[in-house]
Residue frames as a rotation matrix with the C-alpha (Angstrom) as fourth column:
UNK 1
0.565 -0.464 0.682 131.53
-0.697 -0.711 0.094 150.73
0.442 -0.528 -0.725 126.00
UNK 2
0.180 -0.334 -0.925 134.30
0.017 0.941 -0.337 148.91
0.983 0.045 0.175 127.48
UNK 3
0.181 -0.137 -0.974 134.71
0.670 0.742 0.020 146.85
0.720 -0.656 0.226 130.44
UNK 4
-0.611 -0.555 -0.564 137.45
0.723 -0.682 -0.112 149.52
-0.322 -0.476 0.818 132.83
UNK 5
-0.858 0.181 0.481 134.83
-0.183 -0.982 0.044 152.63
0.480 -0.050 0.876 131.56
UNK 6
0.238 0.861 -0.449 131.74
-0.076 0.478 0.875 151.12
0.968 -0.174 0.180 132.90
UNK 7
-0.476 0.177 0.861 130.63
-0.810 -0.470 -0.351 151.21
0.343 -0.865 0.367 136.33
UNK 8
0.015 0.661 -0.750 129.26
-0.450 0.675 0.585 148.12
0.893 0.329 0.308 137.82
UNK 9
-0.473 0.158 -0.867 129.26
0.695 0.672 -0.257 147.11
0.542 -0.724 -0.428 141.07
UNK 10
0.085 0.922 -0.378 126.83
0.781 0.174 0.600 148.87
0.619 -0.346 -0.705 143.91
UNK 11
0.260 -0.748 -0.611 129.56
0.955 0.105 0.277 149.97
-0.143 -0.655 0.742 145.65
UNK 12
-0.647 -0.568 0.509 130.88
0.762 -0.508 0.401 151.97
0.031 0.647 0.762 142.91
UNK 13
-0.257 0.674 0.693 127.39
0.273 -0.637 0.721 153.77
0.927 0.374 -0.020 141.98
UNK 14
0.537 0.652 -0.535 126.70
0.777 -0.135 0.615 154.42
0.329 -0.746 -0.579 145.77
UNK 15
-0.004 -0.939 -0.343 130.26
0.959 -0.101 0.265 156.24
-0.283 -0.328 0.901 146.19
UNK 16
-0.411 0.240 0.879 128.95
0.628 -0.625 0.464 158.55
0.661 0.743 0.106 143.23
UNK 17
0.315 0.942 -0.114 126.25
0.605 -0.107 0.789 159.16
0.731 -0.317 -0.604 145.37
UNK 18
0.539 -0.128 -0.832 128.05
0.842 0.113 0.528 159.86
0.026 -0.985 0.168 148.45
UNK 19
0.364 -0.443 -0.819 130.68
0.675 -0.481 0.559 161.93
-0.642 -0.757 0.124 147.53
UNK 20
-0.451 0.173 0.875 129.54
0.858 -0.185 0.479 163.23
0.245 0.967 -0.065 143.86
UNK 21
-0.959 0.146 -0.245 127.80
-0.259 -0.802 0.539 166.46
-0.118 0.580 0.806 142.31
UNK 22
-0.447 0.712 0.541 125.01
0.710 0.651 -0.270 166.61
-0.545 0.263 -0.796 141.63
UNK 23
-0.817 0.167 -0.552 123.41
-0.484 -0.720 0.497 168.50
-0.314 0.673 0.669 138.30
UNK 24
-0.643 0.576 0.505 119.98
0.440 0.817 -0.372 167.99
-0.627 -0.017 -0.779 137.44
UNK 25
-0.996 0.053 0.072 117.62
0.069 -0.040 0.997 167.88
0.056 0.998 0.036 133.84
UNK 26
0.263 0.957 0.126 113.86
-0.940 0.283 -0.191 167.79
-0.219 -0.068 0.973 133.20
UNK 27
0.811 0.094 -0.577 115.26
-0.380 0.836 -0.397 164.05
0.445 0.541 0.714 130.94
UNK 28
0.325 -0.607 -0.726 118.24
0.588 0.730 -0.347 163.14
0.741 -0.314 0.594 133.24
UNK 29
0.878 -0.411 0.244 120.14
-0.458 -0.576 0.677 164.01
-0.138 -0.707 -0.694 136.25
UNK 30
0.223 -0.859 -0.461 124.03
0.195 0.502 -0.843 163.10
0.955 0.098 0.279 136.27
UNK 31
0.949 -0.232 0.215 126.00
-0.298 -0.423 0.856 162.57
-0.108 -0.876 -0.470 139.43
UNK 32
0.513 -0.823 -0.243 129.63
0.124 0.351 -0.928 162.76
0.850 0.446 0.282 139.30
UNK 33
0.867 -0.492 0.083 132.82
-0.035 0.106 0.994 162.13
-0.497 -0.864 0.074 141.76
UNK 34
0.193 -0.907 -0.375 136.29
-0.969 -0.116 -0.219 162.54
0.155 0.406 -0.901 141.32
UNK 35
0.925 -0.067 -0.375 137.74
0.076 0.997 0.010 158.43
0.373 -0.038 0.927 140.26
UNK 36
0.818 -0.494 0.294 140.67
-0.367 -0.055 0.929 157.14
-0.442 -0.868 -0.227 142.28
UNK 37
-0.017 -0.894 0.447 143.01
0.805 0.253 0.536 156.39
-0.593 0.369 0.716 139.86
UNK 38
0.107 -0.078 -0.991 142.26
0.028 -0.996 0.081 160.16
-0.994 -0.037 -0.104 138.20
UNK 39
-0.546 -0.668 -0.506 142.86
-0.184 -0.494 0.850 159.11
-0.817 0.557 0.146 134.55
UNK 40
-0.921 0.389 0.032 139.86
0.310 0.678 0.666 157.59
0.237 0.623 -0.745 133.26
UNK 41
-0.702 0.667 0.251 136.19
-0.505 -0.217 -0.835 158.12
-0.503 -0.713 0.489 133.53
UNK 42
-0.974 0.174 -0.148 134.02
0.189 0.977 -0.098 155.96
0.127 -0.123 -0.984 134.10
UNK 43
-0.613 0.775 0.155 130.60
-0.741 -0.632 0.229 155.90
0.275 0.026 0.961 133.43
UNK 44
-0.923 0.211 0.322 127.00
0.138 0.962 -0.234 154.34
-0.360 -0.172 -0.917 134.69
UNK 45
-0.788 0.615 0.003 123.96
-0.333 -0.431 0.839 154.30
0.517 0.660 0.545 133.50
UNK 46
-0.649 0.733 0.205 120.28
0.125 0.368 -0.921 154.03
-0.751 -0.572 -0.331 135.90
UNK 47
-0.619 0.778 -0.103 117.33
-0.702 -0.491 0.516 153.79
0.351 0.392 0.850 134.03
UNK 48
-0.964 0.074 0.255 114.64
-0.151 0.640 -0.753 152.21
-0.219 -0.765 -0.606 135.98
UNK 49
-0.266 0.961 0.071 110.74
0.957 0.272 -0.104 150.68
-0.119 0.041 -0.992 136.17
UNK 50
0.371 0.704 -0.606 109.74
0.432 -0.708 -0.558 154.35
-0.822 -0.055 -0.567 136.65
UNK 51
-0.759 -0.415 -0.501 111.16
-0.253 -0.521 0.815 155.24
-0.600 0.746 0.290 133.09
UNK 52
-0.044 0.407 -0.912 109.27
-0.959 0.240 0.153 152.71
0.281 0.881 0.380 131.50
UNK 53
0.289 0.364 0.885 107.54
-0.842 0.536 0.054 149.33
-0.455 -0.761 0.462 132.19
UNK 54
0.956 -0.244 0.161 108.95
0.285 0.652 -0.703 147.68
0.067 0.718 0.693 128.99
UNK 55
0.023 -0.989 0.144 112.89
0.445 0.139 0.884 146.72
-0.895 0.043 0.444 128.62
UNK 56
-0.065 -0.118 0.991 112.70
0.997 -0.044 0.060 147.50
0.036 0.992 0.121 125.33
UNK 57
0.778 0.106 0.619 112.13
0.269 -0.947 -0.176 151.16
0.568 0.303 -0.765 126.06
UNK 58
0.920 -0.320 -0.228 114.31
0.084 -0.407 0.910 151.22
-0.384 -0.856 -0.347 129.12
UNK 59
0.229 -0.817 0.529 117.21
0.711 0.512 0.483 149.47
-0.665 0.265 0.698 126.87
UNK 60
0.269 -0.182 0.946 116.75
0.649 -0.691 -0.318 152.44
0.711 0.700 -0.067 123.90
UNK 61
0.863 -0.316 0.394 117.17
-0.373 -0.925 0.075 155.32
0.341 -0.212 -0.916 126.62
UNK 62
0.596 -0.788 0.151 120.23
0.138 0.286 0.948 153.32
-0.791 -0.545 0.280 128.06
UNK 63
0.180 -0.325 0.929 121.51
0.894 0.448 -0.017 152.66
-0.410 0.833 0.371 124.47
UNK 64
0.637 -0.078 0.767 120.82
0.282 -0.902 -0.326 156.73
0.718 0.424 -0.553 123.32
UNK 65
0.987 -0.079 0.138 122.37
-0.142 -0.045 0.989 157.43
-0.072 -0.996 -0.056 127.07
UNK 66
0.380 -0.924 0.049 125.84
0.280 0.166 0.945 155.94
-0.881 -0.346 0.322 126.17
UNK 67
-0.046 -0.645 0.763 126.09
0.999 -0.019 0.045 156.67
-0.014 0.764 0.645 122.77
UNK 68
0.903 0.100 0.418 125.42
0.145 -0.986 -0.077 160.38
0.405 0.130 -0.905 123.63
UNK 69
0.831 -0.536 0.150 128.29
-0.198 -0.034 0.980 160.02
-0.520 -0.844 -0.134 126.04
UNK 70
0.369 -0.732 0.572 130.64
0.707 0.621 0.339 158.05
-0.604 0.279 0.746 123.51
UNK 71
0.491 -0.086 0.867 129.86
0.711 -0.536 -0.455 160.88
0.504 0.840 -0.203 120.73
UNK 72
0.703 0.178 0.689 130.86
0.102 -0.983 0.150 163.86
0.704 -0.035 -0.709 123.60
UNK 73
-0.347 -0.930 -0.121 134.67
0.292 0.016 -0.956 164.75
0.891 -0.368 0.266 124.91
UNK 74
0.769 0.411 0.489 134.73
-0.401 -0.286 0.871 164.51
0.498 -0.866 -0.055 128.93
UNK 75
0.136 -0.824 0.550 137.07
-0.743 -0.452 -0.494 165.50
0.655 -0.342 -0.674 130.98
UNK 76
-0.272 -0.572 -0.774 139.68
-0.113 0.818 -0.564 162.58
0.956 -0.066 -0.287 132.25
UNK 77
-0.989 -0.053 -0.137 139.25
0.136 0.015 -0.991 161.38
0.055 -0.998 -0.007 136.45
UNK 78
-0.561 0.728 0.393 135.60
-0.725 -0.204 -0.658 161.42
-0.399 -0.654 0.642 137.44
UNK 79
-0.799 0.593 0.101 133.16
0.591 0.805 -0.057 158.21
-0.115 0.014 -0.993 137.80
UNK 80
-0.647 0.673 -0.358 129.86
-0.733 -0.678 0.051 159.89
-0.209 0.296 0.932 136.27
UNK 81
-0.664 0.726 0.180 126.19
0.706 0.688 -0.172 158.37
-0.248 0.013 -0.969 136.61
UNK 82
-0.833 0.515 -0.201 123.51
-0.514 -0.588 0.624 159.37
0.203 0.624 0.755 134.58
UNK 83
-0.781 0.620 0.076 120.22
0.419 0.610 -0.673 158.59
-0.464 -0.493 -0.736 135.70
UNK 84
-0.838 0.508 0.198 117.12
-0.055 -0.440 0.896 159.26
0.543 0.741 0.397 133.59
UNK 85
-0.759 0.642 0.107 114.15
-0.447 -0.395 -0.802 160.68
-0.472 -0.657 0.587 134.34
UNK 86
0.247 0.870 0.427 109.84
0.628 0.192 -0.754 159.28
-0.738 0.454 -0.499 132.78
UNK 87
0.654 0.309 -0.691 110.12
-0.380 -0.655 -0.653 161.93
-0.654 0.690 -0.311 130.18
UNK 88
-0.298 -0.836 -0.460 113.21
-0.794 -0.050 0.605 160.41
-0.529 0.546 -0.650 128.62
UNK 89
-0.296 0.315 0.902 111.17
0.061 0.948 -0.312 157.54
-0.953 -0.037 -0.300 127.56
UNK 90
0.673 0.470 0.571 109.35
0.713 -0.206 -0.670 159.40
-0.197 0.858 -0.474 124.74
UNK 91
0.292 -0.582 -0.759 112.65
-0.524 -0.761 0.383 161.99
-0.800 0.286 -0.527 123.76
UNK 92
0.957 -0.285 -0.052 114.34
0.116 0.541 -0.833 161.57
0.266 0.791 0.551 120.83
UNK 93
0.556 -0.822 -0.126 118.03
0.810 0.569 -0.144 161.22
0.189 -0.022 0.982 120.32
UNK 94
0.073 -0.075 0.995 118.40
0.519 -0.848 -0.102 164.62
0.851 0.524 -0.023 119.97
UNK 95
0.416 0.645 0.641 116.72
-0.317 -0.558 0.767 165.87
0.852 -0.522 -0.028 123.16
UNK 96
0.955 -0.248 -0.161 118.64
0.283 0.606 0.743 163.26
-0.087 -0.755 0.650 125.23
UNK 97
-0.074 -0.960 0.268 121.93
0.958 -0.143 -0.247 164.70
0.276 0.239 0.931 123.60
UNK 98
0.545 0.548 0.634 120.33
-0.006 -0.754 0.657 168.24
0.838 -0.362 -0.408 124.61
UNK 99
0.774 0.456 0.439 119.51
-0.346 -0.276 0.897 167.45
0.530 -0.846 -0.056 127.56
UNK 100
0.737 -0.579 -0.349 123.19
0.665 0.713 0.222 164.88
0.120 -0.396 0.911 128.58
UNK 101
0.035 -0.633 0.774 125.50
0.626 -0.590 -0.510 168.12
0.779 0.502 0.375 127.02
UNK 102
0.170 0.006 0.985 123.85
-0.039 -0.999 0.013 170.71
0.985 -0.040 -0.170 129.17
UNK 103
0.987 0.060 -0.148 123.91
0.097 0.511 0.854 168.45
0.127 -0.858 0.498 132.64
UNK 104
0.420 -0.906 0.043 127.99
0.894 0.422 0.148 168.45
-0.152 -0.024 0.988 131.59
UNK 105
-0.636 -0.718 0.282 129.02
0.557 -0.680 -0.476 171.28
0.534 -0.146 0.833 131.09
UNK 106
0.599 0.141 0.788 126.71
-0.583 -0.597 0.550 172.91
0.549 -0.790 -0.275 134.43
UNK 107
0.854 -0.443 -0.274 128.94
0.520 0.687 0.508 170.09
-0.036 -0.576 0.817 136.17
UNK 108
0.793 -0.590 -0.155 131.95
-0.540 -0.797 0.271 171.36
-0.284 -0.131 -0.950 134.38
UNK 109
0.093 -0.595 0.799 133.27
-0.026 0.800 0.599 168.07
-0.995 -0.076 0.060 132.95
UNK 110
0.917 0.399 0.034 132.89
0.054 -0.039 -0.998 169.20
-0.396 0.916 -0.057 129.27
UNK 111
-0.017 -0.997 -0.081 136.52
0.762 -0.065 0.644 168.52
-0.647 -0.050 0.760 127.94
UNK 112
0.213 0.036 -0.976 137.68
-0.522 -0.841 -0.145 171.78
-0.826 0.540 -0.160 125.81
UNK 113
0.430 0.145 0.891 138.12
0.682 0.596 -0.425 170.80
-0.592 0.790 0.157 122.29
């Protein structure tokens, strides 16, 4: 994912927080905010110790996490954090694409196609 779609500073992912959506999975929760320049979106990814105690798992649900995101049109202007939940640890690719699809379009960010 490049650089300008990517979320990365504290700042950014607290803002989400603050003045975001919020839609929530049994395998992820997403929180989104309209982005201040309106033509991009921008995305972040949390997966944390409570997902999994090994990088190596956290790094696959990040890794399934963005390519579900890369594979699935979404609608231009909103900074969007996905945050995953213990159960996503043992999902498959499938279930995380499930489970990323249905979080988006109860948000409403599902671009039409």
């Amino acid at each position: 994912m490049q650089r300008h779609l990517r979320l990365r500073t504290r700042s950014e992912f607290q803002a989400v927080q603050r003045a975001g959506i919020t839609r929530a999975h049994p395998l992820v929760v997403l929180r989104a905010a309209p982005s201040n320049d309106g033509q991009s979106t921008r995305f972040g990814f949390v997966v944390g110790r409570h997902v999994a105690k090994q990088a190596v798992v956290r790094n696959r649900v990040r890794r399934r996490m963005r390519e579900v995101v890369r594979l699935v049109p979404v609608q231009p202007g909103w900074d969007i954090v996905l945050i995953a939940h213990r159960e996503a640890a043992t999902a498959d690719f499938q279930a995380i694409r499930q489970a990323v699809v249905d979080v988006l379009r109860r948000a409403r960010l599902l671009a039409e196609t």
